[in-house]
C-alpha positions as a Markdown table, in Angstrom:
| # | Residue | x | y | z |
|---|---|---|---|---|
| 1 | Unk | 12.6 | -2.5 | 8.6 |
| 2 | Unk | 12.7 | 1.1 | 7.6 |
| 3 | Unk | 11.0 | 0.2 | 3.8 |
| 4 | Unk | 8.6 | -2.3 | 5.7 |
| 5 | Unk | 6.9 | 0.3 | 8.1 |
| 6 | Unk | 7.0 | 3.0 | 5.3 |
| 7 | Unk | 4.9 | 0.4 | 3.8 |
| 8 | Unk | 2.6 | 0.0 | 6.7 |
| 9 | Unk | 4.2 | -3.1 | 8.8 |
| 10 | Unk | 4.3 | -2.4 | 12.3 |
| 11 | Unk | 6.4 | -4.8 | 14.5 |
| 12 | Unk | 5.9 | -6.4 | 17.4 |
| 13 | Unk | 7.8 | -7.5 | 20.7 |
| 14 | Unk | 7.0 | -11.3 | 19.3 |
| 15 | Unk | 9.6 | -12.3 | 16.7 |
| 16 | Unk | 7.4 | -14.1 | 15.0 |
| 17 | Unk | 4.4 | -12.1 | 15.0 |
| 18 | Unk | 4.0 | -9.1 | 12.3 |
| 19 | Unk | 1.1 | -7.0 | 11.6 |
| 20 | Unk | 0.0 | -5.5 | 8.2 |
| 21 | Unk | -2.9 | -2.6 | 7.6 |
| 22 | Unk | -5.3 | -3.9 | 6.3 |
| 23 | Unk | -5.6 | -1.7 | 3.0 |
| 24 | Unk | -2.2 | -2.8 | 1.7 |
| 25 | Unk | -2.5 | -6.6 | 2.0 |
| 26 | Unk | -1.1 | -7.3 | -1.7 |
| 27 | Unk | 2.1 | -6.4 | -2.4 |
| 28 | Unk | 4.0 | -6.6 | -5.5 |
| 29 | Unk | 7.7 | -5.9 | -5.3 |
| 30 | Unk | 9.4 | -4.8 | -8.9 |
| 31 | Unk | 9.6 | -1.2 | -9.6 |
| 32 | Unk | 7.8 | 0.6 | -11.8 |
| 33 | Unk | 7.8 | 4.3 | -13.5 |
| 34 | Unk | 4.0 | 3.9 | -12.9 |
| 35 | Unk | 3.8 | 6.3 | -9.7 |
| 36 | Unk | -0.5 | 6.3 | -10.4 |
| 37 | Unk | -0.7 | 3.1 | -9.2 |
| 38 | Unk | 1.9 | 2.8 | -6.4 |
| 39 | Unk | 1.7 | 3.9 | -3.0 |
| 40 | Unk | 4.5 | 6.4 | -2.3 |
| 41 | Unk | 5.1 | 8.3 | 0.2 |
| 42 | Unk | 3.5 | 11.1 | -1.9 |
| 43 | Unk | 0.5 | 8.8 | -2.3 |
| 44 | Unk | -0.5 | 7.8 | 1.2 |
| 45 | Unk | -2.4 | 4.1 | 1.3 |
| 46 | Unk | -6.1 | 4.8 | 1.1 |
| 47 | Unk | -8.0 | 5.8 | 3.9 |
| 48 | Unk | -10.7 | 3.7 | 4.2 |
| 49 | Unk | -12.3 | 0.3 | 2.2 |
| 50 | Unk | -14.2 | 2.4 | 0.3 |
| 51 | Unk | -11.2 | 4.2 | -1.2 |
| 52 | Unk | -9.4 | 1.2 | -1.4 |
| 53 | Unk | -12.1 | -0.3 | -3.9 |
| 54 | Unk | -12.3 | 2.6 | -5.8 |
| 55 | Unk | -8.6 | 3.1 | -6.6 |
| 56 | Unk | -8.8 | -1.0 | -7.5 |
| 57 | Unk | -11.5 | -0.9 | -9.6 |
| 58 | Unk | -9.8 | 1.8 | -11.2 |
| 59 | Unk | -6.5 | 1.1 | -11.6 |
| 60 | Unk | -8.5 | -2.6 | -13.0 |
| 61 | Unk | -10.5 | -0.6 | -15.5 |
| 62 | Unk | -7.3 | 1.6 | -16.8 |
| 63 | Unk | -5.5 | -1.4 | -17.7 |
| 64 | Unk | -8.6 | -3.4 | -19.2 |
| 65 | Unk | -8.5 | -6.3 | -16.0 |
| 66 | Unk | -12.1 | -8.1 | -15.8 |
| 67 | Unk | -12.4 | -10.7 | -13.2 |
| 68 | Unk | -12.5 | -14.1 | -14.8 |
| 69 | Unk | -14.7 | -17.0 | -13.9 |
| 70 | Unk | -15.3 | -20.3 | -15.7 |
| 71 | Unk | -17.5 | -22.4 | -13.9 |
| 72 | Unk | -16.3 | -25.3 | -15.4 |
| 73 | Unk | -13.4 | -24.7 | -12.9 |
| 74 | Unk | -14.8 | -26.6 | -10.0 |
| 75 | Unk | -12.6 | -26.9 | -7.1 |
| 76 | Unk | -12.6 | -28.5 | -3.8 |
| 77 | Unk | -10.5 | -28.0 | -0.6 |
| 78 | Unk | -8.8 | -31.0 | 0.8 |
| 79 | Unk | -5.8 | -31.9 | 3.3 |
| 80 | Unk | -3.6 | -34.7 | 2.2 |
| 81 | Unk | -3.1 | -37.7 | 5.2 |
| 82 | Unk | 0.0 | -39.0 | 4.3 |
| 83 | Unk | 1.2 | -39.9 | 8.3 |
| 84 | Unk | -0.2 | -43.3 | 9.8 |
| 85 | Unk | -0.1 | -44.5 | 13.4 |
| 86 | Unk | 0.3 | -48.3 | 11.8 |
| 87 | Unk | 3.3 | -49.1 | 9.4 |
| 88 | Unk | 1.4 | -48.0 | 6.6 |
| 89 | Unk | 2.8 | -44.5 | 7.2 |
| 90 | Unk | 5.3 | -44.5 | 4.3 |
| 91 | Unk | 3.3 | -46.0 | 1.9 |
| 92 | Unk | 0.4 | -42.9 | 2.3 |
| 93 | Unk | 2.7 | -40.8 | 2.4 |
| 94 | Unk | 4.0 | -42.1 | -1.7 |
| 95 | Unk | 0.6 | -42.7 | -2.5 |
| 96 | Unk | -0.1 | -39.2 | -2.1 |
| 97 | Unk | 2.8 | -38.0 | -4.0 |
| 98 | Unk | 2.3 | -40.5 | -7.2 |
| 99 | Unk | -1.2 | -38.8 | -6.7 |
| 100 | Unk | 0.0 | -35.4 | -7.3 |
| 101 | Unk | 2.2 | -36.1 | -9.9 |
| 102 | Unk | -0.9 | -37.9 | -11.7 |
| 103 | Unk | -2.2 | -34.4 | -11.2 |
| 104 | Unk | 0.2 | -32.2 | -13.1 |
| 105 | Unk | 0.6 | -34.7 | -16.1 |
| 106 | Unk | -2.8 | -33.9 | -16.7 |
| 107 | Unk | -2.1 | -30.4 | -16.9 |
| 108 | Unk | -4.7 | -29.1 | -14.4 |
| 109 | Unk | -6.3 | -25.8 | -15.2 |
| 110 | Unk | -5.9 | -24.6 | -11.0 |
| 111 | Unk | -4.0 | -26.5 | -8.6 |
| 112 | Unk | -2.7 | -25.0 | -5.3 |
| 113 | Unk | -0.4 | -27.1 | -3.1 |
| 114 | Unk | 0.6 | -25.9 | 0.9 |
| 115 | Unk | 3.2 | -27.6 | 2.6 |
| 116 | Unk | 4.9 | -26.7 | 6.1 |
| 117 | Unk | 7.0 | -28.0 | 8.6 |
| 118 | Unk | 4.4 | -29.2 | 11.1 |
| 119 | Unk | 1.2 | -29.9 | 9.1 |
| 120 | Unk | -0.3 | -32.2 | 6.7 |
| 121 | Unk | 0.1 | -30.8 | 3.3 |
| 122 | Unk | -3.2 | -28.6 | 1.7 |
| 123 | Unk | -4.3 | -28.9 | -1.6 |
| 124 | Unk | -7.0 | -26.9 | -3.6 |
| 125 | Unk | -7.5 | -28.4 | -7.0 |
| 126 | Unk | -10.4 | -29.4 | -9.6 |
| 127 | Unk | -12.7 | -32.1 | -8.4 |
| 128 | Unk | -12.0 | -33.9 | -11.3 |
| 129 | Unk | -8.4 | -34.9 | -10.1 |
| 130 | Unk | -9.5 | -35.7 | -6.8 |
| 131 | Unk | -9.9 | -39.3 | -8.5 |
| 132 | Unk | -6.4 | -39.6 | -9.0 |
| 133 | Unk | -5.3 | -40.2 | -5.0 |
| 134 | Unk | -6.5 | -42.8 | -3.0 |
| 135 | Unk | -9.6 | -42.0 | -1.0 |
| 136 | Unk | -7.2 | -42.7 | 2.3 |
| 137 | Unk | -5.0 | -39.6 | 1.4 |
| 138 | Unk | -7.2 | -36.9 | 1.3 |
| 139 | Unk | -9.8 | -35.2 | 4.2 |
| 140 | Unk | -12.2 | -33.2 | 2.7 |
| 141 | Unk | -15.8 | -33.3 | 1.8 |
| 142 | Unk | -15.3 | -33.9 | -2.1 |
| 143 | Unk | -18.9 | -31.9 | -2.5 |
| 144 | Unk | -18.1 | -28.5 | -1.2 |
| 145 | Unk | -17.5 | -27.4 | -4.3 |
| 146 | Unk | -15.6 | -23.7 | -5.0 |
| 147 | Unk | -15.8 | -21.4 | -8.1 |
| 148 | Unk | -12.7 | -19.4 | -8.5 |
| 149 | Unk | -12.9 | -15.8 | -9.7 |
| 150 | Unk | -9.4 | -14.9 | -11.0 |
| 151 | Unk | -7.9 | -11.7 | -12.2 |
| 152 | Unk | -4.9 | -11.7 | -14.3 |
| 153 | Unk | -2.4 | -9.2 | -12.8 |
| 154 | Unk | 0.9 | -9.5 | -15.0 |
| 155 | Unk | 0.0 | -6.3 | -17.0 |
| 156 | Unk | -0.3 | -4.3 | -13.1 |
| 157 | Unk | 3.5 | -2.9 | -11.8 |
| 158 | Unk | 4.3 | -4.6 | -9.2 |
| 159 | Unk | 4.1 | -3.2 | -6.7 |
| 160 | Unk | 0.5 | -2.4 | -7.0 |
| 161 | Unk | -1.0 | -3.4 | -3.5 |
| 162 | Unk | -4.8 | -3.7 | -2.3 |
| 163 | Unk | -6.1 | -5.7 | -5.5 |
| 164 | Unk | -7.0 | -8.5 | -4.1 |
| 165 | Unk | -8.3 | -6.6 | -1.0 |
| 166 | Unk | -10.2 | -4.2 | -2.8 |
| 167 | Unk | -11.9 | -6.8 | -4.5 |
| 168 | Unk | -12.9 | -8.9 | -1.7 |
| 169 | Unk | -14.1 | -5.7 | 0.4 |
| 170 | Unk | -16.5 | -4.9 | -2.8 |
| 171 | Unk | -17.8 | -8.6 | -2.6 |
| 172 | Unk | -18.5 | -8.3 | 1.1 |
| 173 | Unk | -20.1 | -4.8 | 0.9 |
| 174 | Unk | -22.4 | -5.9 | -1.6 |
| 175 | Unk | -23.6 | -9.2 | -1.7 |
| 176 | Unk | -24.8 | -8.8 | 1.6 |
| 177 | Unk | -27.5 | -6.6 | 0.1 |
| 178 | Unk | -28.5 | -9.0 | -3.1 |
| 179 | Unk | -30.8 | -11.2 | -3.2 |
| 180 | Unk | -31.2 | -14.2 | -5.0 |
| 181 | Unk | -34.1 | -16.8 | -5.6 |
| 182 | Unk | -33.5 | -20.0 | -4.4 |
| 183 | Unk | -35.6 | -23.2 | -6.4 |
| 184 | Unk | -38.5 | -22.8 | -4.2 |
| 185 | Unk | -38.8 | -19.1 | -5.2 |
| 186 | Unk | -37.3 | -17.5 | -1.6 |
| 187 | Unk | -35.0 | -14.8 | -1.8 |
| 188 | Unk | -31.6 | -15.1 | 0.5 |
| 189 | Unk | -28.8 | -12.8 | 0.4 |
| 190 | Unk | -28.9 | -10.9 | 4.1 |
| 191 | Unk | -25.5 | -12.2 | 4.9 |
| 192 | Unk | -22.1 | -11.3 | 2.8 |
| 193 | Unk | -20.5 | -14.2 | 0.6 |
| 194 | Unk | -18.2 | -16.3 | 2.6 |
| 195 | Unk | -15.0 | -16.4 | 0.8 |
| 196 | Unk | -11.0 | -17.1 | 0.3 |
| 197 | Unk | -8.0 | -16.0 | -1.1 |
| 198 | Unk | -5.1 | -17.1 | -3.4 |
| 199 | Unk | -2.5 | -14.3 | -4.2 |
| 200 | Unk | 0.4 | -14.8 | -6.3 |
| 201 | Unk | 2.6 | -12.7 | -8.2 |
| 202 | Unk | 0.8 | -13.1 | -11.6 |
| 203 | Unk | -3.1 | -13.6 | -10.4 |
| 204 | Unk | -5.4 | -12.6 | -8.1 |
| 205 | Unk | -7.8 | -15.5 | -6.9 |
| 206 | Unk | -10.9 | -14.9 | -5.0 |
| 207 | Unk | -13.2 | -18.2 | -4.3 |
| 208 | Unk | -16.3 | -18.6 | -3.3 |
| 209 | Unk | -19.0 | -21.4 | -3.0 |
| 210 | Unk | -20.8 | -22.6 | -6.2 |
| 211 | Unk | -24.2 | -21.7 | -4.2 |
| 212 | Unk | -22.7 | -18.2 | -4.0 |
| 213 | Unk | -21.6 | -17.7 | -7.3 |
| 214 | Unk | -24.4 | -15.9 | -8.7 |
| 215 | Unk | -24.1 | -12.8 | -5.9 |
| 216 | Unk | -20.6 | -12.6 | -6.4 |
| 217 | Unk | -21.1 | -12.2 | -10.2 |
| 218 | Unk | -23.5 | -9.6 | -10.0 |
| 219 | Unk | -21.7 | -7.4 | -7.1 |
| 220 | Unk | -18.7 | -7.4 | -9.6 |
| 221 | Unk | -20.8 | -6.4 | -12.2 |
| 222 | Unk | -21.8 | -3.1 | -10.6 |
| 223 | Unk | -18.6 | -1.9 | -10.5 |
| 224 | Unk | -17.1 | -3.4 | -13.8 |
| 225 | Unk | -19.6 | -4.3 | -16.4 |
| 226 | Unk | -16.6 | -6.2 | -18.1 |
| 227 | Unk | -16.9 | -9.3 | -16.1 |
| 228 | Unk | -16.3 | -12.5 | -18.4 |
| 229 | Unk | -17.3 | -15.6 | -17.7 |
């Protein structure tokens, strides 16, 4: 508990409930001799979301880290339905499995899979593989399409925190101030790219919708002209 709140984890009465500051929402575990990039107790967490982005895009610059995107990487959001109320149940349920498994012989470029005790399982892969269950196991509108903007973290200590954070405040702050021309010539862009996350220990995932795509490019770009797509 003691390492936990030094790392900004406050507890509550709730056994089940904990709460996180918001500037250190990605956390890495190993050590590391690195003490520029880790927040110890002689390095307090930053102060603010502006700080926050600046020590990311920072510590992203110093190590030569340039958010990805391919748009060929098109991804949708679904939830798989593998319960029935008729005896059909089971046979959903391996439908959707031999699904999935179609999936990763086809060695998918992105494919994230959720599963719990009490929900339906949640899958984010390429709309290309969505043809490989049948349309009776999956919920989602197979047209909502989602670009994923992915930074490779392996060469980051790890237990670097606020990347993902950091990069997600900078994409809020600015696209909400740039505009882009739609086909009919309007300009749009008052309102901050809706987005979601996908942290592991060895990327950094930031999605947003195809229609947003260009705003979220050129927001990165201000702060790291590396950008590769």
């Amino acid at each position: 508990m003691t390492a936990l709140t030094e790392r900004g984890f406050r507890f509550e009465e709730d056994e089940g409930t904990h709460v996180t500051s918001p500037m250190i929402a990605h956390h890495r575990t190993r050590s590391s001799n690195s003490s520029l990039e880790k927040f110890s107790p002689r390095t307090p967490p930053p102060a603010s979301v502006s700080e926050l982005q600046t020590r990311t895009f920072a510590t992203l610059r110093k190590r030569n880290i340039v958010p990805l995107v391919d748009p060929e990487i098109r991804l949708v959001q679904c939830a798989g339905q593998t319960q029935s109320s008729n005896s059909n149940g089971a046979g959903m349920e391996s439908a959707f499995r031999l699904g999935l498994v179609q999936c990763l012989t086809l060695t998918p470029r992105f494919l994230s899979l959720t599963l719990t005790d009490s929900d339906e399982p949640s899958l984010l892969l390429e709309q290309r593989l969505r043809k490989n269950f049948p349309p009776e196991t999956l919920l989602g509108a197979e047209t909502d399409v989602i670009i994923p903007i992915t930074l490779d973290l392996r060469e980051l200590p790890l237990e670097s925190t606020g990347i993902v954070c950091g990069i997600a405040g900078r994409l809020v702050g600015v696209t909400s101030t740039i505009a882009i021309a739609n086909g009919s010539g309007e300009r749009r862009g008052s309102a901050p790219v809706e987005m979601s996350y996908l942290s592991t220990a060895m990327a950094g995932t930031v999605m947003v919708a195809e229609d947003e795509l260009e705003r979220a490019v050129e927001a990165l770009k201000g702060v790291h002209s590396g950008i590769m797509a």
